[in-house]
C-alpha positions as CSV (number, residue, x, y, z in Angstrom):
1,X,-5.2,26.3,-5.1
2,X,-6.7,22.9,-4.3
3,X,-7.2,21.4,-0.6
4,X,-5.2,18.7,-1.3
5,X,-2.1,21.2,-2.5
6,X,-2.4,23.7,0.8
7,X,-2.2,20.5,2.7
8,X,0.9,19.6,0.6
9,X,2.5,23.2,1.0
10,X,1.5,23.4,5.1
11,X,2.7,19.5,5.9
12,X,6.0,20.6,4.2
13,X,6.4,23.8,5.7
14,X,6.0,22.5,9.0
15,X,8.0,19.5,8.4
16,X,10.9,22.4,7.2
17,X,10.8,24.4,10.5
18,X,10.4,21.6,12.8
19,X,13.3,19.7,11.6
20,X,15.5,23.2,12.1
21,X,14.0,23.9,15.2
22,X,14.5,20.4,16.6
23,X,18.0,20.2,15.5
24,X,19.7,23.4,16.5
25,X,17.9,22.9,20.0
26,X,19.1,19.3,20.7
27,X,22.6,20.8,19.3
28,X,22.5,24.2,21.3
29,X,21.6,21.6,24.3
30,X,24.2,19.3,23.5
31,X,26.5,22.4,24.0
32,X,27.8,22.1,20.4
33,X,26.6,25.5,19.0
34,X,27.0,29.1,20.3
35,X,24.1,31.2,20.8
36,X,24.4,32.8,17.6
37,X,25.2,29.9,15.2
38,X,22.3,28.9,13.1
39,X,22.4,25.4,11.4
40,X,20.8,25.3,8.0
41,X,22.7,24.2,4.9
42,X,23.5,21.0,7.1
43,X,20.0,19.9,7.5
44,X,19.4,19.6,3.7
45,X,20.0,16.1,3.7
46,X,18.1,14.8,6.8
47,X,14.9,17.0,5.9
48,X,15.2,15.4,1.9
49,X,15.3,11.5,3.9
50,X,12.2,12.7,6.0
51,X,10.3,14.1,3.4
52,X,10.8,11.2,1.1
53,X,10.3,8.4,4.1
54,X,7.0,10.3,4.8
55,X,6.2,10.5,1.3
56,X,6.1,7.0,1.0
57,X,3.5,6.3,3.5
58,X,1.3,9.2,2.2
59,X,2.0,11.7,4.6
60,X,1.5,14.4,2.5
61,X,-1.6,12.7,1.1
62,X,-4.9,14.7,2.1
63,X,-6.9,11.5,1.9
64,X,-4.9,9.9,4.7
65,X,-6.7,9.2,7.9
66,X,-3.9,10.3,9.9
67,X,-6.0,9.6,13.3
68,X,-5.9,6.0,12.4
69,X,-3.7,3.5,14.8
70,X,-2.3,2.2,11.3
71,X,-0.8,5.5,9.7
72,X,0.3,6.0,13.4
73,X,2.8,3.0,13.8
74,X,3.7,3.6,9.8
75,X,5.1,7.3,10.6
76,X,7.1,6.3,13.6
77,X,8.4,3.5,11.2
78,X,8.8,6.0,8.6
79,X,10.7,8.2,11.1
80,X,13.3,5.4,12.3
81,X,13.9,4.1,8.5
82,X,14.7,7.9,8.3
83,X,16.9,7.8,11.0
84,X,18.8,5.3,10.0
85,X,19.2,6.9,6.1
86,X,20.2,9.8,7.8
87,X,22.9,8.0,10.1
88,X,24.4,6.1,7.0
89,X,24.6,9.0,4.8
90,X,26.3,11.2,7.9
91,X,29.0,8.7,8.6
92,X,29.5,6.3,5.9
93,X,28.5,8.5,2.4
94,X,29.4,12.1,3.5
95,X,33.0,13.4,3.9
96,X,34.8,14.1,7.4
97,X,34.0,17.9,7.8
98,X,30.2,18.0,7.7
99,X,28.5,19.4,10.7
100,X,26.1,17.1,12.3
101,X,29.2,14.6,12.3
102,X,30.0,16.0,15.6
103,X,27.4,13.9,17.7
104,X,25.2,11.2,17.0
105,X,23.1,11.7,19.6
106,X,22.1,15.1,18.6
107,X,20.5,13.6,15.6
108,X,19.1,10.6,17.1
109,X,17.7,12.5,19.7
110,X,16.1,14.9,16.9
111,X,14.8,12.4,15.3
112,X,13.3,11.1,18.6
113,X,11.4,14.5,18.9
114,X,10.9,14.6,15.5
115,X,8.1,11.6,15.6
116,X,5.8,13.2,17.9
117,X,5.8,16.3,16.8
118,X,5.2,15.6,13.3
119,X,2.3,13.4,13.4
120,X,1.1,15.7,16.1
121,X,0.7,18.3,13.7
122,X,-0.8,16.0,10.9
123,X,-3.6,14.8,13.4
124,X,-4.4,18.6,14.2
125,X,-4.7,19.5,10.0
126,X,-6.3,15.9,9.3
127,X,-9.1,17.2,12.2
128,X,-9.2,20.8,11.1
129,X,-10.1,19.8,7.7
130,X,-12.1,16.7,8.1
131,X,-14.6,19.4,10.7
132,X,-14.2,22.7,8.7
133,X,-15.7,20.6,5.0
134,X,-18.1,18.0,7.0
135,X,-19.0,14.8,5.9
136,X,-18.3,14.8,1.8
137,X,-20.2,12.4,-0.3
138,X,-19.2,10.2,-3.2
139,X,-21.5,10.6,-6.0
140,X,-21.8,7.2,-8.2
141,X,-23.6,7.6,-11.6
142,X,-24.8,4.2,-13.2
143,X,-27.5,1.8,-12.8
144,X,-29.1,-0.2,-10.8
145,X,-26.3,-3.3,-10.8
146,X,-23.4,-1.2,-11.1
147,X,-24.6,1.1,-8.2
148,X,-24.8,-2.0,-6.0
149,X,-21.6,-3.6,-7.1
150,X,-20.1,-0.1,-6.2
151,X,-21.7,-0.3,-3.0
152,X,-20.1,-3.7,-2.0
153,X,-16.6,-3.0,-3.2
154,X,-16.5,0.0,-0.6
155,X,-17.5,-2.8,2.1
156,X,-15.0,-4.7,0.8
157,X,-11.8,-2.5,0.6
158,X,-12.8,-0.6,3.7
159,X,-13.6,2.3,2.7
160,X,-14.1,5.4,5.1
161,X,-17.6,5.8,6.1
162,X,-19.1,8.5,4.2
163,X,-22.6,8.3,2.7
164,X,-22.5,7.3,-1.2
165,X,-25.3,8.1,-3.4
166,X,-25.8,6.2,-6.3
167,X,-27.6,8.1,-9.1
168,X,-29.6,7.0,-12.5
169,X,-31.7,8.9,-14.6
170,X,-35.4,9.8,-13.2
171,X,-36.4,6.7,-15.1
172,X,-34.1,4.2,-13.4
173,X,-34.7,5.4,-9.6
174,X,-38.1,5.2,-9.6
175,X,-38.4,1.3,-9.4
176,X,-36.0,1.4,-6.4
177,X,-36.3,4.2,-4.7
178,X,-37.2,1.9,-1.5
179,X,-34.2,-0.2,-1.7
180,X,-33.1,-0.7,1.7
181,X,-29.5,-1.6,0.6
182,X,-29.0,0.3,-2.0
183,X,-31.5,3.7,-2.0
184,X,-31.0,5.1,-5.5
185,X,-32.0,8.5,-6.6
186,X,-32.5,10.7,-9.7
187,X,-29.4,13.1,-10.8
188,X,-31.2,15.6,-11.6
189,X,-32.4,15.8,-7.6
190,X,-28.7,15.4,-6.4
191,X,-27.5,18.0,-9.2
192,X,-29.9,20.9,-7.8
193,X,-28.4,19.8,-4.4
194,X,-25.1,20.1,-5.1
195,X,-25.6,23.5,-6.6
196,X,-27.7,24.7,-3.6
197,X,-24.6,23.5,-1.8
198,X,-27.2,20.9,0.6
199,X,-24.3,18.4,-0.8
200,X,-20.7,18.1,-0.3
201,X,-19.3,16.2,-2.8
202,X,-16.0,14.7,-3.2
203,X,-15.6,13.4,-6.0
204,X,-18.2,12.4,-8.7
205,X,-17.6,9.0,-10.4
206,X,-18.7,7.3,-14.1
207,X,-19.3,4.1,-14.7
208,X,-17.4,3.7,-18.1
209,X,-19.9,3.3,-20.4
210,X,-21.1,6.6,-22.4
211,X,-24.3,4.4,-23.8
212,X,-26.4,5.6,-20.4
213,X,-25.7,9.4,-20.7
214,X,-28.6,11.5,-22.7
215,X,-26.5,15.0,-24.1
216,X,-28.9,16.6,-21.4
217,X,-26.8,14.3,-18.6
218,X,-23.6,14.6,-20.3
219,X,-23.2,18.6,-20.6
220,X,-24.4,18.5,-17.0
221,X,-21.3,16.4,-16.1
222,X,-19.1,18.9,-18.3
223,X,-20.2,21.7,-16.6
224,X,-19.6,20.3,-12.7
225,X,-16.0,19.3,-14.2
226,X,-15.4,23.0,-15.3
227,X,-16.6,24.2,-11.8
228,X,-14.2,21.8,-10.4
229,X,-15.7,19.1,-9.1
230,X,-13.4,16.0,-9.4
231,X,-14.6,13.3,-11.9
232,X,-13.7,10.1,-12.4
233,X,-14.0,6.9,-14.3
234,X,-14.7,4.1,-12.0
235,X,-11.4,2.3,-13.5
236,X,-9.6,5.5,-12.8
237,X,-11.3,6.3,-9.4
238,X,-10.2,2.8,-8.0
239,X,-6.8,3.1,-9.5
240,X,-6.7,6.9,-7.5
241,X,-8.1,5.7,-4.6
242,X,-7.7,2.0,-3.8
243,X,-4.6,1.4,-5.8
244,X,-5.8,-1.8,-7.6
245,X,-7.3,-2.2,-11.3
246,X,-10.6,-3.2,-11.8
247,X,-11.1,-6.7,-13.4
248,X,-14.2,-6.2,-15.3
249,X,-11.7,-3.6,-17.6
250,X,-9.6,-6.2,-18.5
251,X,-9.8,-8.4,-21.7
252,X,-6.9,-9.3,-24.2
253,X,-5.4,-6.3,-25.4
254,X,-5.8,-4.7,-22.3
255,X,-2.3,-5.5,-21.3
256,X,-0.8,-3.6,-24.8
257,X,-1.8,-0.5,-23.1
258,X,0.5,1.9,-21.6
259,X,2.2,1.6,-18.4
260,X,3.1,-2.3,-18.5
261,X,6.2,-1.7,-20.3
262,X,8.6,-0.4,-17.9
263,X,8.1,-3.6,-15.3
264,X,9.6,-5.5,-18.2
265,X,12.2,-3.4,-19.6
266,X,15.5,-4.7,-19.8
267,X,17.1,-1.9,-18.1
268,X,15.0,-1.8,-15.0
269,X,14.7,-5.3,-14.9
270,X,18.5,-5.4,-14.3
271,X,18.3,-2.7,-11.6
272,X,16.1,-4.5,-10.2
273,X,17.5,-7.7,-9.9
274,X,21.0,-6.5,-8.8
275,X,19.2,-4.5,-5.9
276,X,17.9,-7.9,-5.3
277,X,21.0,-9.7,-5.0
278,X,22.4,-6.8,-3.3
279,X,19.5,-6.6,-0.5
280,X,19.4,-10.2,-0.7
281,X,22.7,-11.0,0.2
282,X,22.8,-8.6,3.8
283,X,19.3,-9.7,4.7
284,X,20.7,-13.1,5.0
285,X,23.4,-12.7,7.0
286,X,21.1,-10.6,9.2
287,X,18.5,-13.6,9.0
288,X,20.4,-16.3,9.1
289,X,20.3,-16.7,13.3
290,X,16.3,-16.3,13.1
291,X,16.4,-18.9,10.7
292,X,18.7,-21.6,12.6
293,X,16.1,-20.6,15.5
294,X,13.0,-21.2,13.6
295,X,14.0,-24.3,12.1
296,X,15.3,-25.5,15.8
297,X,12.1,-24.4,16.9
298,X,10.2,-26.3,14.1
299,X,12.4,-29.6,14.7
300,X,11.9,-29.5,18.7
301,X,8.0,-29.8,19.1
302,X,7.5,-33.3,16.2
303,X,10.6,-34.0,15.4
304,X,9.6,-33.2,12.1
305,X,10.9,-31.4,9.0
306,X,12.7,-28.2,9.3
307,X,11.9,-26.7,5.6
308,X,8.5,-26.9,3.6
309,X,9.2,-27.0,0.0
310,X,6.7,-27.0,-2.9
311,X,6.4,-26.4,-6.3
312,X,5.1,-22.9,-7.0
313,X,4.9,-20.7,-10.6
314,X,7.3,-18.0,-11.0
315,X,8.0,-15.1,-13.9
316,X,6.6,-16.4,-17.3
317,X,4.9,-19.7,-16.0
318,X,8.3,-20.9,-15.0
319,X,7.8,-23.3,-11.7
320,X,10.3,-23.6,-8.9
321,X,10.9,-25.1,-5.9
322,X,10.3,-22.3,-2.7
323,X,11.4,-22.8,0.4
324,X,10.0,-21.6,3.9
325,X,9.9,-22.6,7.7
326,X,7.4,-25.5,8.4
327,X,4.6,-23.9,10.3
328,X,2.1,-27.2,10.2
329,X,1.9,-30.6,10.9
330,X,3.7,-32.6,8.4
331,X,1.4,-34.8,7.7
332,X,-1.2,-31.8,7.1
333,X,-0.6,-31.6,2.8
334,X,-4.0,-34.1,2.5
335,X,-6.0,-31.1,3.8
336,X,-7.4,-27.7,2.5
337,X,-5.2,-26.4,0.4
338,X,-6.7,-22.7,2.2
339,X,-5.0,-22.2,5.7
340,X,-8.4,-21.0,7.3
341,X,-8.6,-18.6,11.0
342,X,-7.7,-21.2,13.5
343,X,-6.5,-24.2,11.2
344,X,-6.2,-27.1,13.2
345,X,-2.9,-28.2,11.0
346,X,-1.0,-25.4,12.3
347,X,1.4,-25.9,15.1
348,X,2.4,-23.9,18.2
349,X,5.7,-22.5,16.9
350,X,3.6,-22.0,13.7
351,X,1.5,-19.6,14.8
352,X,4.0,-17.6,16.3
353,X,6.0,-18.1,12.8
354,X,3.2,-16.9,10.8
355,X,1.7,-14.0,13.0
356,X,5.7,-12.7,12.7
357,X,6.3,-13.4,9.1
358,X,9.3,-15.1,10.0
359,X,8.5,-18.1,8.1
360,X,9.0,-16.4,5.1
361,X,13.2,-15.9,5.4
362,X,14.1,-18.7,4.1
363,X,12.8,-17.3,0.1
364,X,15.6,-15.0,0.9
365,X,17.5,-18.1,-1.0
366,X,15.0,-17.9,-3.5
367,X,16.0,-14.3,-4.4
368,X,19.5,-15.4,-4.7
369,X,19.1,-17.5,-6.8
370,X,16.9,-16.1,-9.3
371,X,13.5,-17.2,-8.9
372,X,12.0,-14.7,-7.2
373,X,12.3,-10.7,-6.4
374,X,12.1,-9.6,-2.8
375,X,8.7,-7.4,-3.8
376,X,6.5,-8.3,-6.0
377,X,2.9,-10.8,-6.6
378,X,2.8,-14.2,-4.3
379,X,4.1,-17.0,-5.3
380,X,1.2,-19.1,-6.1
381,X,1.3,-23.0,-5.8
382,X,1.4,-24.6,-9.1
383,X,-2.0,-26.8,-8.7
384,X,-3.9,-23.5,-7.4
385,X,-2.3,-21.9,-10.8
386,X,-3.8,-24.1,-12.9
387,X,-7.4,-23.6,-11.0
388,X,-7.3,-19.9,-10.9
389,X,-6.3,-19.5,-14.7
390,X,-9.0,-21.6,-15.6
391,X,-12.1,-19.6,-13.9
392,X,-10.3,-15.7,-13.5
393,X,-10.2,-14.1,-16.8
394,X,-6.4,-12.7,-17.4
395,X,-5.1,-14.1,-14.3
396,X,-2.0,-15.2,-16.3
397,X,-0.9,-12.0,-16.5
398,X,0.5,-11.7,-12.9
399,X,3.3,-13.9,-14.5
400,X,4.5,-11.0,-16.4
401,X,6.6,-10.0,-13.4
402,X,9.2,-12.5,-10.6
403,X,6.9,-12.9,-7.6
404,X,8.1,-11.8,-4.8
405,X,8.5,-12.3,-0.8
406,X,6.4,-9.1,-0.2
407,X,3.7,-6.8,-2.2
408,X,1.3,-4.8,-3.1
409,X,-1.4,-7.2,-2.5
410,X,0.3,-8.8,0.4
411,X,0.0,-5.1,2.1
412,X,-2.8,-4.4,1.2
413,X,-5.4,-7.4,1.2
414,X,-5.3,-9.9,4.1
415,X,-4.4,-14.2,3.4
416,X,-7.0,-15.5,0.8
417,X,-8.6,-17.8,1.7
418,X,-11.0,-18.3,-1.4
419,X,-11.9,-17.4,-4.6
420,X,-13.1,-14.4,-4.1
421,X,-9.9,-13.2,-1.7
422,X,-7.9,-14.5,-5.1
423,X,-9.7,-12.0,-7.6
424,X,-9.4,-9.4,-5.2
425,X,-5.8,-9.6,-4.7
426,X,-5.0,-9.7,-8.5
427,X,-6.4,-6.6,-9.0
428,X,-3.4,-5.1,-6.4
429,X,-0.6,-7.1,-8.0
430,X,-2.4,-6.0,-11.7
431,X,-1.8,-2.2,-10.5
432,X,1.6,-3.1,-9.0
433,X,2.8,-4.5,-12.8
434,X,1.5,-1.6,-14.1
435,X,2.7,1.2,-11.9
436,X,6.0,-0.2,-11.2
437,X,8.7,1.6,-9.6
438,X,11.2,2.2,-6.8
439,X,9.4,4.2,-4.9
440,X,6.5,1.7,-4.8
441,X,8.8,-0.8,-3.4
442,X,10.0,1.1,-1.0
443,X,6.5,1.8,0.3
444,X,5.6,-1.8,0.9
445,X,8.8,-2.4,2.5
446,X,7.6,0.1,4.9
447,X,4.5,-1.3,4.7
448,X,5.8,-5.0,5.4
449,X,8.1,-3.9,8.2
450,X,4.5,-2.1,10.0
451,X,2.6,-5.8,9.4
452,X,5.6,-8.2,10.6
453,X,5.8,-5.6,13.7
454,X,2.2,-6.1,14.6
455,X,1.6,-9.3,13.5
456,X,-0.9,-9.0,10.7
457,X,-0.9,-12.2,9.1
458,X,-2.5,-15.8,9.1
């Protein structure tokens, strides 16, 4: 059995007998069970909500950095969207007559226990293991300029620190073997020390190009593959472990392969856009007072404009008219069309707008009415459009899908502000298109909810 299984098995284990524990002990507490009475059956369906709210934020993942402050404030997010799940299906979906309908503060209150102690637990494991197996290297097999284009994108996505060792053929290392930034070395060096166990490897990973491996190199590969060491494609690996898609893989019939079907099938397409309406429609009424406050807010300090409108390119090249809170000056449109850190333009209630995400509501209307989905790629202003399709290869294809208020990239990449930001964010909303689903949506909402909360935006 793999690592990344036991954790599975032990996270949902414990996850099991806490829950029970918790509950019958806040309920024996709450003087609503006899000493004898066991509640089990009950629990099935507050244990399935936690398990799946945690499952969205990869708590069950054992590639998770469960010490960090950022998984933290996702499971107790995690934990209260369960809550709440479990609240609506006790009272509202459920028939009179089920058991944990006698008290609401039992399970509120278990759910209240239930955050500490289950990240507790996760931090202990994530410890355990990250001690017992030391620090695990990535093994990167290519040449020179792939190994140091490897090496940046790990800067660039954040990658945990861990020491990567790019490897070419005895031939290819010797010229650099003194690069400072990039210290290359033969495979046949780091095969023997991965066999003599002096390396701990991770995962091993291929450039995708087969042109570069001798049959010598390539058996060697086989064999580490049949001993179980995990291999990947660099495509693959980043798809695995970053959750984006690679641009260098793309070209023109890229997009005929597999996977980007189902965001455009007709029948998910209409599930989706009736959850939209659906969604749409109560996040309104519960957004309509922050609106009327913004936009009072907005009018009080200039005088100005309450509602910035521009054109911006929707599903299928379509443009449309979005609307948010005005967060700068309203004369500022003759500037940068980048909002850079600190951007004069922007005005007091702006800031606190922006770092809240609050000027975003008012695209709520655009989801009513059609042009956009509450999750999916940013809306991109039409004169940007027309830039970015002329100098990124394929960037048209991000029109396959409705953009949306919230997504992948958004999550996962902060504001571009350039270029470069732009590229880099495709690749997220290119592996959102093609690995579609509900469950991915509901992990950016979780997601979104953890950046509006903490104010992770510009």
């Amino acid at each position: 059995m793999t690592p990344a299984r036991r954790t599975l098995l032990a996270l949902l284990g414990l996850d099991c007998l806490t829950l029970v524990v918790v509950f019958n002990l806040v309920t024996y507490l709450r003087g609503l069970g006899g000493e004898a009475h066991l509640i089990l059956t009950p629990l099935t369906a507050p244990f399935a909500v936690l398990v799946f709210a945690l499952y969205l934020i990869d708590g069950y993942r054992a590639r998770t950095d469960m010490m960090s402050l950022d998984y933290t404030s996702l499971h107790v997010i995690a934990l209260i969207c369960a809550l709440l799940a479990t609240m609506l299906m006790t009272y509202v979906v459920i028939p009179a007559g089920y058991e944990l309908q006698s008290s609401r503060v039992v399970v509120a209150f278990s759910f209240f226990l239930l955050t500490p102690l289950t990240l507790s637990y996760r931090r202990l494991l994530y410890r355990r293991a990250t001690n017992a197996r030391g620090e695990l290297s990535l093994v990167f097999l290519g040449d020179r300029e792939s190994c140091e284009a490897f090496r940046q994108e790990c800067a660039q996505v954040g990658a945990p620190q861990r020491i990567v060792f790019c490897v070419v053929s005895e031939s290819s290392a010797a010229p650099f073997a003194t690069s400072p930034s990039t210290p290359l070395r033969a495979f046949s060096t780091v095969l023997e020390d991965i066999q003599q166990g002096r390396l701990e490897v991770e995962a091993l990973i291929l450039r995708e190009s087969s042109r570069d491996l001798d049959t010598d190199l390539a058996q060697q590969l086989v064999q580490l593959y049949f001993q179980g060491l995990p291999t990947y494609t660099l495509e693959l690996f980043q798809q695995v472990y970053w959750r984006k898609i690679p641009l260098y893989r793309l070209n023109q019939t890229w997009l005929f392969q597999e996977g980007f079907q189902i965001a455009r099938e007709p029948v998910f397409e209409r599930l989706k856009r009736v959850s939209d309406l659906v969604l749409a429609s109560v996040a309104l009424v519960i957004a309509a007072p922050l609106i009327a406050i913004g936009a009072l807010a907005v009018w009080l300090e200039d005088r100005g404009p309450c509602f910035f409108v521009q054109t911006r390119i929707g599903k299928n090249r379509v443009p449309f008219r979005l609307y948010k809170l005005r967060t700068m000056r309203a004369d500022a449109a003759s500037g940068d069309r980048y909002t850079q850190p600190g951007d004069a333009r922007i005005t007091r209630v702006g800031r606190v707008l922006r770092a809240s995400r609050l000027d975003e509501l008012p695209q709520i209307w655009n989801v009513l009415y059609g042009d956009m989905s509450l999750i999916g790629p940013r809306a991109e202003w039409d004169q940007l459009v027309a830039d970015y399709e002329r100098q990124i290869p394929c960037y048209y294809f991000r029109h396959l899908v409705k953009p949306g208020i919230t997504g992948w990239a958004q999550v996962n990449y902060p504001y571009g502000g350039n270029l470069e930001d732009t590229v880099r964010k495709l690749e997220f909303d290119l592996y959102y298109i093609r690995h579609f689903s509900f469950t991915l949506d509901a992990s950016i909402v979780l997601k979104t909810i953890h950046i509006m909360l903490f104010g992770k935006g510009r």
